[in-house]
Chimera marker file (.cmm) of the C-alpha trace (Angstrom):
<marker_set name="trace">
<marker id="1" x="40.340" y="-35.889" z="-105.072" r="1" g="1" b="0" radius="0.5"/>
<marker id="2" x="39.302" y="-32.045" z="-104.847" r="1" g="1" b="0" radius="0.5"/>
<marker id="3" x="37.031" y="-31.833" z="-101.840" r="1" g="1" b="0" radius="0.5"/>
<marker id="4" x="34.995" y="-29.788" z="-103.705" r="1" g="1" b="0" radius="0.5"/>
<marker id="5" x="32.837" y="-29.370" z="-100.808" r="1" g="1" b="0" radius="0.5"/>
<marker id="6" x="35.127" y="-27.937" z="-97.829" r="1" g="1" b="0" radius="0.5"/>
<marker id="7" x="37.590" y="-26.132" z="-100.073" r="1" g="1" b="0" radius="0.5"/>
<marker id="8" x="37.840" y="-23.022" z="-101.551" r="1" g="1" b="0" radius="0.5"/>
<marker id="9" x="36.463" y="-21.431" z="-104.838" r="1" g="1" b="0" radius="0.5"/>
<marker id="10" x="39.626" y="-21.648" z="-107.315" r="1" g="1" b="0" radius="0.5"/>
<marker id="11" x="39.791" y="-18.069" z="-108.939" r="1" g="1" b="0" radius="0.5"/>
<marker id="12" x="41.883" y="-18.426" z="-111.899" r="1" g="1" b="0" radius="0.5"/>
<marker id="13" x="43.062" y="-16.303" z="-114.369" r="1" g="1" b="0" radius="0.5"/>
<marker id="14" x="42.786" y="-17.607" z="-118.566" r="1" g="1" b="0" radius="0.5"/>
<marker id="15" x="45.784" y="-18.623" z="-119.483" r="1" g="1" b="0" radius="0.5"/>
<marker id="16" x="47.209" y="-19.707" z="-123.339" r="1" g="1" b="0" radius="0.5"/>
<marker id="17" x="46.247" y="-23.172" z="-124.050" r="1" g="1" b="0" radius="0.5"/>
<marker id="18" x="49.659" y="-23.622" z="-125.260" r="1" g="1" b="0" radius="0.5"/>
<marker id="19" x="50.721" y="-22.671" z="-121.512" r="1" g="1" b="0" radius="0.5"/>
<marker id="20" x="48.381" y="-25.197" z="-119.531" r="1" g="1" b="0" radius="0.5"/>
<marker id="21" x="50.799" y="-27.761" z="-118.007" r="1" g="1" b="0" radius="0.5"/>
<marker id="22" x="52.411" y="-31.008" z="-120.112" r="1" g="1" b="0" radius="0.5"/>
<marker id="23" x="51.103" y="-33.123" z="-117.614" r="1" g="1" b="0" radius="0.5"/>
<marker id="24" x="47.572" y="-32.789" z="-118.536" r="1" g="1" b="0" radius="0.5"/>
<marker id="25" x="48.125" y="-34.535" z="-121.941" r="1" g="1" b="0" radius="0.5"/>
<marker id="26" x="48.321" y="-37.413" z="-119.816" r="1" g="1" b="0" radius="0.5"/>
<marker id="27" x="45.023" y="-37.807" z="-119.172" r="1" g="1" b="0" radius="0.5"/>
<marker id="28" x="43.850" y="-36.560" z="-122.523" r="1" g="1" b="0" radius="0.5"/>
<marker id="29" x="42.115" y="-39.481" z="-124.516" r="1" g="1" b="0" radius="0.5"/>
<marker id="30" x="41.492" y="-39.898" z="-128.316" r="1" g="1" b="0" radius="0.5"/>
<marker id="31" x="39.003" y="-37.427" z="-129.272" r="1" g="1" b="0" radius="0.5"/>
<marker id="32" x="39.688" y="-34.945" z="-126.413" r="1" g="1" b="0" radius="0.5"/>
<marker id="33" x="40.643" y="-31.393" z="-126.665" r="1" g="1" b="0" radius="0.5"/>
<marker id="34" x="41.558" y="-28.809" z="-124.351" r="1" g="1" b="0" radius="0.5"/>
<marker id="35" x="39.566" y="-25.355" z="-125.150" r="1" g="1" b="0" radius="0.5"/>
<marker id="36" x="40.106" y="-23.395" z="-122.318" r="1" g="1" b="0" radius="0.5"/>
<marker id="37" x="42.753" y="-23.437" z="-119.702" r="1" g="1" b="0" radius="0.5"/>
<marker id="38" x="43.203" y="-21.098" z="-116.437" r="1" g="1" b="0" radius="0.5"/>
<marker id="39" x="45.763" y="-21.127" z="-113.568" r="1" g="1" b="0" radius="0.5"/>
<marker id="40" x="45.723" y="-19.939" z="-109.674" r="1" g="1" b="0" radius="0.5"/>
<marker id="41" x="49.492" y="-19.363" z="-108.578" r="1" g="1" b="0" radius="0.5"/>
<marker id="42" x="50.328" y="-22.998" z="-108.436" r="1" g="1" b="0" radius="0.5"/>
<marker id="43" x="47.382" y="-24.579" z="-109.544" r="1" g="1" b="0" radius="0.5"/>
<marker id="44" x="45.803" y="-24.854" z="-112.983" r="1" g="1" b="0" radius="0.5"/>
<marker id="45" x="42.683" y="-26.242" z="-114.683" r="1" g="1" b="0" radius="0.5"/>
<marker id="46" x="41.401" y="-27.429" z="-118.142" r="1" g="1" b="0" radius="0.5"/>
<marker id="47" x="38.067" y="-27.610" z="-119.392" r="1" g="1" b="0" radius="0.5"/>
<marker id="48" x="38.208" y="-29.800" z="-122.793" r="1" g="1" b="0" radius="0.5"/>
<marker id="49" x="35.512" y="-31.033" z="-125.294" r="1" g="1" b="0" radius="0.5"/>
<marker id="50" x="34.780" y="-34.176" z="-122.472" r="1" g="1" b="0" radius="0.5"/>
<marker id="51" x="35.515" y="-32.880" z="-119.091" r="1" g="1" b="0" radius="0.5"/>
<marker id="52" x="37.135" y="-30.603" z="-116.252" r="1" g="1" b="0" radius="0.5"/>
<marker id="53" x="40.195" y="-31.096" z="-115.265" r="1" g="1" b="0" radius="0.5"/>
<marker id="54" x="41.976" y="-29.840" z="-112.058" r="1" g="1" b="0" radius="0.5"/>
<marker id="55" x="45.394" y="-30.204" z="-111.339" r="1" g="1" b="0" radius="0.5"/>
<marker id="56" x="45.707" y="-29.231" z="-107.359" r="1" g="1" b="0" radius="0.5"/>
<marker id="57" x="49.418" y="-28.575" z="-106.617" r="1" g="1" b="0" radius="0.5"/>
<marker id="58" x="50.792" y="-29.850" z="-103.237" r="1" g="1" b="0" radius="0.5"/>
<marker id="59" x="53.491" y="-29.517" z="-100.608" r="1" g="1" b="0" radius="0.5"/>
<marker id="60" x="56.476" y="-27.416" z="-100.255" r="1" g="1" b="0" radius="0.5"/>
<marker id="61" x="58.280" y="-28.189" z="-103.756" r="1" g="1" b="0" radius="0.5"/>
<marker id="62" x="54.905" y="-28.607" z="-105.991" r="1" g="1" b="0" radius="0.5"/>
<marker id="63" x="56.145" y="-32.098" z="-107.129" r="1" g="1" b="0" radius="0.5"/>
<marker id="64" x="53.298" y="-33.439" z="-105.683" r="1" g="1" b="0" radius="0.5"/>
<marker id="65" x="49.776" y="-32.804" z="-108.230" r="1" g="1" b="0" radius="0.5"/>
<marker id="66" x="46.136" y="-34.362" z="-107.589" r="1" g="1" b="0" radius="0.5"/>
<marker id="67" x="44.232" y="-34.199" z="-110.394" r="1" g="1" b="0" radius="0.5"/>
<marker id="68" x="40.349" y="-34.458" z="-110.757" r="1" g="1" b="0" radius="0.5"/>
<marker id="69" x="37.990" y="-35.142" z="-113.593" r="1" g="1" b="0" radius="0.5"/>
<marker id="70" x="34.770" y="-34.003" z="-113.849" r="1" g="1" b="0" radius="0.5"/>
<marker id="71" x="33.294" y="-35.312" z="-116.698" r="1" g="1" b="0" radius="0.5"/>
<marker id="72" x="30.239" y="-33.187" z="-118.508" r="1" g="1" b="0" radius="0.5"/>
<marker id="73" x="28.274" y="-36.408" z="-118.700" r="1" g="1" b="0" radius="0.5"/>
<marker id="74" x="27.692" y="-36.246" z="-114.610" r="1" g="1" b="0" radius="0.5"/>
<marker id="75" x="26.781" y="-32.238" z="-114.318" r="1" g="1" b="0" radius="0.5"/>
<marker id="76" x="23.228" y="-32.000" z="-112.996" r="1" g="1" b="0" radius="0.5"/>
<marker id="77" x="22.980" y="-28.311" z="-113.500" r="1" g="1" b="0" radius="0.5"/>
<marker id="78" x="25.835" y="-25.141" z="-114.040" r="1" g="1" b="0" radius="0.5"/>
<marker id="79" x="25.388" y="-21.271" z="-113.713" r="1" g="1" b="0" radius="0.5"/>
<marker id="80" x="27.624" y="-18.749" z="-114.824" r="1" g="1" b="0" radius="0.5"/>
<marker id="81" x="27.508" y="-15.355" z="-113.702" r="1" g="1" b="0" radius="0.5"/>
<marker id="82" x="28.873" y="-12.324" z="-115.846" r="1" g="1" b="0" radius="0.5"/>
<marker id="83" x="31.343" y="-9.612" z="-114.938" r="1" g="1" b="0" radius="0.5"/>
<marker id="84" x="29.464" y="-6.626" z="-113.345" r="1" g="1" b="0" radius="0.5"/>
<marker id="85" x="31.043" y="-2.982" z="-114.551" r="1" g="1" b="0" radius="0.5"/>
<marker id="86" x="32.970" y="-2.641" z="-110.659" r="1" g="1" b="0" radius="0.5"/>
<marker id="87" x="33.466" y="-6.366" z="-110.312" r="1" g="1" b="0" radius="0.5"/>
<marker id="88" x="35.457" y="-7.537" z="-113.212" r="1" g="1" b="0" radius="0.5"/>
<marker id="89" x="35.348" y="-11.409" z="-112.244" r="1" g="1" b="0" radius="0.5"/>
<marker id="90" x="32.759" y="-13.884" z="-113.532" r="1" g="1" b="0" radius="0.5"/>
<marker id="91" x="32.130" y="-17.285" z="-111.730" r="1" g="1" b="0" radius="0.5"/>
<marker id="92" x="30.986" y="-20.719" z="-113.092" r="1" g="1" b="0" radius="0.5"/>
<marker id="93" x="29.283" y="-23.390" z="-110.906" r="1" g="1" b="0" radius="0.5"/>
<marker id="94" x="28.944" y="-26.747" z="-111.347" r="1" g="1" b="0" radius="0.5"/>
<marker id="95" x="26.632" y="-28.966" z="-109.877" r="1" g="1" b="0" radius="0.5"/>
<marker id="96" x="27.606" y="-32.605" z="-109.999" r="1" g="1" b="0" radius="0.5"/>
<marker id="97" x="26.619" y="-36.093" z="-108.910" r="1" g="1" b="0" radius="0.5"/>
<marker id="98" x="28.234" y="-37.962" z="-105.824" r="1" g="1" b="0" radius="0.5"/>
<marker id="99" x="30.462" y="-34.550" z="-105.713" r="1" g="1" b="0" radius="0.5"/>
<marker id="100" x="28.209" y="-31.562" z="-105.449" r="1" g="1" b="0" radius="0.5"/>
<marker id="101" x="29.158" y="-28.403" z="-106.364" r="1" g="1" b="0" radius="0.5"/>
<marker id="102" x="32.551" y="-26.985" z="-108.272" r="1" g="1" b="0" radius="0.5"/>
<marker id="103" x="32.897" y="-23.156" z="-108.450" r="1" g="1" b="0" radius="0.5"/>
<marker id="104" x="35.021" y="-21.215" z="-110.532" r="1" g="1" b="0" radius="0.5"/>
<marker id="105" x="35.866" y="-17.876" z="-110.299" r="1" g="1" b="0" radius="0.5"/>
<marker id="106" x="37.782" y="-16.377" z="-113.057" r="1" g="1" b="0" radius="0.5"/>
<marker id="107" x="39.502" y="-13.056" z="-112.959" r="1" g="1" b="0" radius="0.5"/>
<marker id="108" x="40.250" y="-10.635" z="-115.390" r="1" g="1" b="0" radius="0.5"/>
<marker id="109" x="39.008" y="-10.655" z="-119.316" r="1" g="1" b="0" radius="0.5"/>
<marker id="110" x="36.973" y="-13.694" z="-120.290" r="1" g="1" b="0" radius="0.5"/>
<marker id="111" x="33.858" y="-13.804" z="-122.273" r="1" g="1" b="0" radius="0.5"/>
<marker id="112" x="31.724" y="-16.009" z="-120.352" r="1" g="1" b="0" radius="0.5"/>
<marker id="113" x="28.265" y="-15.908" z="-122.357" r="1" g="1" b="0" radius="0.5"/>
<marker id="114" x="30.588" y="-17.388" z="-125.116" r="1" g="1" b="0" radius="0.5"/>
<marker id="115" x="31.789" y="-19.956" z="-122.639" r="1" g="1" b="0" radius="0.5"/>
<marker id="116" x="28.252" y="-20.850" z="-121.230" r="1" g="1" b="0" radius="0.5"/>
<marker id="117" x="27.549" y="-21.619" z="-125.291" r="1" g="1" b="0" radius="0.5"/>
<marker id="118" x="30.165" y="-24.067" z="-125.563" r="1" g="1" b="0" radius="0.5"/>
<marker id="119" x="29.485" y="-25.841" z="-122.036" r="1" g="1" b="0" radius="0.5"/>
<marker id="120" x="25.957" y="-26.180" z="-122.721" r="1" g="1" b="0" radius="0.5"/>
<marker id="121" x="27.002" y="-27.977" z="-126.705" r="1" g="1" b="0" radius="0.5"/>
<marker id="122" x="28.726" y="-30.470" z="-124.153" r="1" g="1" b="0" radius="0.5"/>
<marker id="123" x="26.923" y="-30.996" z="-121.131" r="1" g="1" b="0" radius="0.5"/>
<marker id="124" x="23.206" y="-31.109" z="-123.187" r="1" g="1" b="0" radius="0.5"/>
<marker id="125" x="24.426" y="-33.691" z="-125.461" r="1" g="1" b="0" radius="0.5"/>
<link id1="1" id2="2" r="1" g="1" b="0" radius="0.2"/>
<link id1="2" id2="3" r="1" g="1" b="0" radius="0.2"/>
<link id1="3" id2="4" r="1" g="1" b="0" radius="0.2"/>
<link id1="4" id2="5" r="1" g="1" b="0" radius="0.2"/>
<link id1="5" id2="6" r="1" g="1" b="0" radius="0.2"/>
<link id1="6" id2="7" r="1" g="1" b="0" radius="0.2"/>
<link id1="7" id2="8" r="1" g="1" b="0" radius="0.2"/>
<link id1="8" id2="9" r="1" g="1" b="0" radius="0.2"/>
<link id1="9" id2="10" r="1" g="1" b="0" radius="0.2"/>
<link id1="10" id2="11" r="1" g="1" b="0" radius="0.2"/>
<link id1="11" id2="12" r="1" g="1" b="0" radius="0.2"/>
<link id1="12" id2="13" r="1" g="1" b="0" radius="0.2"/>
<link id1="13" id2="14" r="1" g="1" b="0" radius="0.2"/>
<link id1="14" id2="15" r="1" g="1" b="0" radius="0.2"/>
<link id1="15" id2="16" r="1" g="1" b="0" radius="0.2"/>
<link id1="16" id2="17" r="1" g="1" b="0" radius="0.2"/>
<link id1="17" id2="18" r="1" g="1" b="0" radius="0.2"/>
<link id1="18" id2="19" r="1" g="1" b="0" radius="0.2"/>
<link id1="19" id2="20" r="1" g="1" b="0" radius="0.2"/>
<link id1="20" id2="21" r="1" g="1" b="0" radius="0.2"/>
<link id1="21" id2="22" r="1" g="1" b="0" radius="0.2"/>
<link id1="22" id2="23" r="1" g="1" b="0" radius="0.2"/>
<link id1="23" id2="24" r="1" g="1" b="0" radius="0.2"/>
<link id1="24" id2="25" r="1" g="1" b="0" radius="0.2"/>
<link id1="25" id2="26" r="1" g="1" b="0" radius="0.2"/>
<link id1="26" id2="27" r="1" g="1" b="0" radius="0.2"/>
<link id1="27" id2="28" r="1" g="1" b="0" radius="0.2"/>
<link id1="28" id2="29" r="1" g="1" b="0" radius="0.2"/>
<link id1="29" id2="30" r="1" g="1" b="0" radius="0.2"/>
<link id1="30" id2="31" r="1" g="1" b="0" radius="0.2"/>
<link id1="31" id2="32" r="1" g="1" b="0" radius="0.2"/>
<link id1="32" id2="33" r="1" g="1" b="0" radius="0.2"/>
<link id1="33" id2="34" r="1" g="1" b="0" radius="0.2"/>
<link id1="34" id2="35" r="1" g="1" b="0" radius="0.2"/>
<link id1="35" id2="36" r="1" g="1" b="0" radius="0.2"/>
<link id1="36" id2="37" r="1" g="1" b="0" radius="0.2"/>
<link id1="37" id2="38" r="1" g="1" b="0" radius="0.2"/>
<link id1="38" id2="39" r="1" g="1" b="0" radius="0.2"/>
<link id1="39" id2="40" r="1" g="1" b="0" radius="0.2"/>
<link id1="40" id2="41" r="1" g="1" b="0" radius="0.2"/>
<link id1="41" id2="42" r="1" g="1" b="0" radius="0.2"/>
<link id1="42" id2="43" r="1" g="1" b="0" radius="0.2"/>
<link id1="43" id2="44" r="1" g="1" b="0" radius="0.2"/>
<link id1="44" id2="45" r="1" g="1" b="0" radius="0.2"/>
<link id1="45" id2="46" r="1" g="1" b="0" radius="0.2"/>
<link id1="46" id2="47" r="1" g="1" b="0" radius="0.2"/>
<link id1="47" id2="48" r="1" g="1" b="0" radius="0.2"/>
<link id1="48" id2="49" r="1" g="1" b="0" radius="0.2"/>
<link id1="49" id2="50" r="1" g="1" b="0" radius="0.2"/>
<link id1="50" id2="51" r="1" g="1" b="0" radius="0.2"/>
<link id1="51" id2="52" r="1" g="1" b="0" radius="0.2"/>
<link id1="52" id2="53" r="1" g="1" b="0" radius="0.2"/>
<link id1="53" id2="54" r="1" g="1" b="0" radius="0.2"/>
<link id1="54" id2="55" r="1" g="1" b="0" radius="0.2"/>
<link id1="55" id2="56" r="1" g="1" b="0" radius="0.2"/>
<link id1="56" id2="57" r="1" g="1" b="0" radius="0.2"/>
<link id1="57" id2="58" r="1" g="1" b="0" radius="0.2"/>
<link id1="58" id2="59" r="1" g="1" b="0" radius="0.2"/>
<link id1="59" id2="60" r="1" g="1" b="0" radius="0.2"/>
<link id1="60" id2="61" r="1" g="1" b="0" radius="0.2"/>
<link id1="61" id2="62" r="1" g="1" b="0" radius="0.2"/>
<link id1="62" id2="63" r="1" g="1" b="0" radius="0.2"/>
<link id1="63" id2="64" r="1" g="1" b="0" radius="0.2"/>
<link id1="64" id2="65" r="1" g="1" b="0" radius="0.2"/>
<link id1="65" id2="66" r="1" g="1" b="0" radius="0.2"/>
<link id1="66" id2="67" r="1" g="1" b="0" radius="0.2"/>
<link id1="67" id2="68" r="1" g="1" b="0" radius="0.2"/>
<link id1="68" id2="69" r="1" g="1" b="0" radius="0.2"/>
<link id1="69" id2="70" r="1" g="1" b="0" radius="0.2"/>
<link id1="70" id2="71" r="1" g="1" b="0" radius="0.2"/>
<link id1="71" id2="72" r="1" g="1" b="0" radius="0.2"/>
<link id1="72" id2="73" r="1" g="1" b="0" radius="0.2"/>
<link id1="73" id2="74" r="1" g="1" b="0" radius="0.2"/>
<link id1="74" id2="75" r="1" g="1" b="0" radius="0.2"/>
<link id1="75" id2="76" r="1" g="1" b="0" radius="0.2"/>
<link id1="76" id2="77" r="1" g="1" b="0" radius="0.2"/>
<link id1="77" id2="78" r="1" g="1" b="0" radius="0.2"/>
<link id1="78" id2="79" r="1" g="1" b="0" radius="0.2"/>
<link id1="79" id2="80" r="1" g="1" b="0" radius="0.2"/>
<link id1="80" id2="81" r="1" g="1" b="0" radius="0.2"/>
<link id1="81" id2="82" r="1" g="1" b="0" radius="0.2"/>
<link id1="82" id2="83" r="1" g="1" b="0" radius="0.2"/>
<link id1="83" id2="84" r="1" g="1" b="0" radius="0.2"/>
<link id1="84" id2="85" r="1" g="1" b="0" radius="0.2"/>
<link id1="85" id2="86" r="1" g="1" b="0" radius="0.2"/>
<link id1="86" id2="87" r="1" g="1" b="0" radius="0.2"/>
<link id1="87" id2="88" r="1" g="1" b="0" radius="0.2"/>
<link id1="88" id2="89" r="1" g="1" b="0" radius="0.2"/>
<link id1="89" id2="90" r="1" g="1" b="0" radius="0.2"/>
<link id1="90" id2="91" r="1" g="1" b="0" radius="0.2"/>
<link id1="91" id2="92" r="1" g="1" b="0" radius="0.2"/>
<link id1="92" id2="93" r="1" g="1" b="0" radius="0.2"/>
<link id1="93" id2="94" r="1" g="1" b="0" radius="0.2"/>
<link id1="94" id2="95" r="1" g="1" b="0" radius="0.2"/>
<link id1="95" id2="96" r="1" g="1" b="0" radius="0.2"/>
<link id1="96" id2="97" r="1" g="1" b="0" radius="0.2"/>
<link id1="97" id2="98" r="1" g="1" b="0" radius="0.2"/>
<link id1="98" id2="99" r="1" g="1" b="0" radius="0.2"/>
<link id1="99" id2="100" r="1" g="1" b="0" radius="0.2"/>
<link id1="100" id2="101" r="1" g="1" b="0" radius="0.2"/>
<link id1="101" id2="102" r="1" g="1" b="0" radius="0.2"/>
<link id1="102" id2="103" r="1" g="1" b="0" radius="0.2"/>
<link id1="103" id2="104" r="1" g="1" b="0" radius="0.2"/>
<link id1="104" id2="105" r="1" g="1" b="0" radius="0.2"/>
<link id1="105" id2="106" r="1" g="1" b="0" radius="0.2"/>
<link id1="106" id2="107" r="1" g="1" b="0" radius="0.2"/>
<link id1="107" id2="108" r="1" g="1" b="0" radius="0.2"/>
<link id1="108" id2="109" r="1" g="1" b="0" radius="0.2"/>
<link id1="109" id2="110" r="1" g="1" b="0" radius="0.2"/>
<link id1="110" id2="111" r="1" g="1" b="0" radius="0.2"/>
<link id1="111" id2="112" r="1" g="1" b="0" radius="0.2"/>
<link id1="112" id2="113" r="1" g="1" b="0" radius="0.2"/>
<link id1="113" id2="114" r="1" g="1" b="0" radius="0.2"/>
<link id1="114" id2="115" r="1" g="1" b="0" radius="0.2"/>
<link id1="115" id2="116" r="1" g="1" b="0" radius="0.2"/>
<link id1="116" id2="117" r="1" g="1" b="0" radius="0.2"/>
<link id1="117" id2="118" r="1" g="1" b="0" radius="0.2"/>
<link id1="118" id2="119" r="1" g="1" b="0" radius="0.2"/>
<link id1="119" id2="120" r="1" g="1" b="0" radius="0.2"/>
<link id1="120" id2="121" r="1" g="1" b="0" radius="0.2"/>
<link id1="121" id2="122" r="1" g="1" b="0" radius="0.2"/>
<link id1="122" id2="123" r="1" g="1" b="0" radius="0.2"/>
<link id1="123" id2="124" r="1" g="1" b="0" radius="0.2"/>
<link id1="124" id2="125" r="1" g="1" b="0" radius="0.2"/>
</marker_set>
């Protein structure tokens, strides 16, 4: 697993769904969509209509992946914070039992108040 705690913030850039890796269909379950997907150089995550998923690259050739699912159902509390007009990036934090807190950093053009809408239709359910 991620340690959320001792590791960095993953600033990502949005990427096509369409582009997000095959491997993540994996874990996808009936009922489960992916609506947003971002990547880091190696590393990429998916936020879908259930969950968060992180797929951590690792090692010299990248064949080696953890993944980590952070299901809406155990975030205590998430903030976003919007683009500023020097600083382009926006952030997301999630605050989550037994883990603590995930933080997301995503550069470039994103509408995040759009994204806070869709995370809150999840996570307040």
């Amino acid at each position: 697993m991620i340690d959320f705690k001792n590791s960095s913030v993953f600033k990502l850039k949005p990427i096509a769904i369409e582009d997000a890796r095959e491997d993540f269909h994996k874990f996808i379950i009936d009922g489960e969509e992916i609506i947003a997907a971002f990547k880091t150089i190696r590393d990429q995550v998916v936020f879908t209509n259930k969950r968060v998923i992180a797929a951590n690259v690792q090692g010299l050739t990248g064949s080696k992946v953890d993944y980590t699912s952070l299901p809406y159902s155990k975030i205590n509390a998430f903030s976003i914070e919007t683009s500023g007009t020097l600083d382009l990036d926006c952030e997301i934090e999630l605050y989550i039992s037994e883990v603590g807190r995930a933080r997301f950093e995503i550069r470039g053009s994103f509408d995040i108040v759009q994204f806070n809408r869709v995370i809150s239709e999840y996570t307040l359910a």
